[in-house]
C-alpha positions as CSV (number, residue, x, y, z in Angstrom):
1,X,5.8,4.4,-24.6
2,X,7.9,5.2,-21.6
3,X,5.9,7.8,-20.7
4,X,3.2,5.4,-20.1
5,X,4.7,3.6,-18.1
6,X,5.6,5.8,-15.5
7,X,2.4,6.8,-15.7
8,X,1.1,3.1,-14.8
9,X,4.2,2.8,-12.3
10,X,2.3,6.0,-10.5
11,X,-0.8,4.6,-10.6
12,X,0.3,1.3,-9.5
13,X,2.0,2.8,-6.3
14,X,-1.2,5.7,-5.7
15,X,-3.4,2.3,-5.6
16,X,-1.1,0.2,-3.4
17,X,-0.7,2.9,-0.7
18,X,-4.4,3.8,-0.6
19,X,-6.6,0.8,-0.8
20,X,-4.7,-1.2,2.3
21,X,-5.1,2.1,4.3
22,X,-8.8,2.7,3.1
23,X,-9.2,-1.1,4.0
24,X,-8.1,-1.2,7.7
25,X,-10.2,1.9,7.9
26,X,-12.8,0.0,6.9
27,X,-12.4,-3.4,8.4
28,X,-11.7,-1.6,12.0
29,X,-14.5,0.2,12.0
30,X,-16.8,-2.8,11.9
31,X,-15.2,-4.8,13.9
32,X,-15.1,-1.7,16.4
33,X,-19.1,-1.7,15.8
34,X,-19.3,-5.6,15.8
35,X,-17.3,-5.8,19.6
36,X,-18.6,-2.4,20.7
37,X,-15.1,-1.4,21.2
38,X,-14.8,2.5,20.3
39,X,-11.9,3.0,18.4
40,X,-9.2,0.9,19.4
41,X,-10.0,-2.1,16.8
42,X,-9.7,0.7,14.4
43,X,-6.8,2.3,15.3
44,X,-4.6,-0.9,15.4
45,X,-6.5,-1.9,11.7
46,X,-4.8,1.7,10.9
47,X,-1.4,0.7,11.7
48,X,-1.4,-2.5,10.5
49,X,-2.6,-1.8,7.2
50,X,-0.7,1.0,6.7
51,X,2.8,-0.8,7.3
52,X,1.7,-3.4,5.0
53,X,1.2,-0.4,2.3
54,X,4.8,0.8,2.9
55,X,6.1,-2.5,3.0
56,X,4.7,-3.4,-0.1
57,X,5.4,0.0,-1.5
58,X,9.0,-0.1,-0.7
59,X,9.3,-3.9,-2.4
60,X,7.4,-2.5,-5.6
61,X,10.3,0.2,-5.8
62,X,13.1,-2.2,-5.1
63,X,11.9,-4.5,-8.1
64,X,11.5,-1.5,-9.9
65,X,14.9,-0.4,-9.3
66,X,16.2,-3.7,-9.5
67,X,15.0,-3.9,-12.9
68,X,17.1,-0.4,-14.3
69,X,19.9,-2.1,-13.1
70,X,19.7,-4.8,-14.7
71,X,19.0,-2.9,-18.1
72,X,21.8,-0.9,-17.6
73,X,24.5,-3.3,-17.1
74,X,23.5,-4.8,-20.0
């Protein structure tokens, strides 16, 4: 059973860093297309998505971590 769910832990943080990132790629590039801007919408959609991935990455590991400690103290 614990192999599963290190296995859904993975998956969990595979999906969290891509989609934001595959999102601002996305988002940018139409509103780069929408304002006729070439790629400065998109580069800034880039960076902003991907800091939202490692900042939610990083809070999914603290909880996750949080959570062995708390089994192993008690």
């Amino acid at each position: 059973m614990k192999k599963y769910k290190n296995l859904v832990f993975l998956m969990q943080i595979g999906i969290n860093m891509s989609l934001p990132i595959l999102a601002g790629v996305l988002i940018g590039k139409w509103l780069d297309d929408f304002f006729d801007t070439s790629p400065v919408i998109l580069i800034v959609c880039i960076i902003i998505f991907t800091l939202s991935s490692f900042l939610s990455l990083f809070r999914i590991v603290k909880g996750a971590f949080h959570i062995d400690d708390n089994k192993k103290e008690e």
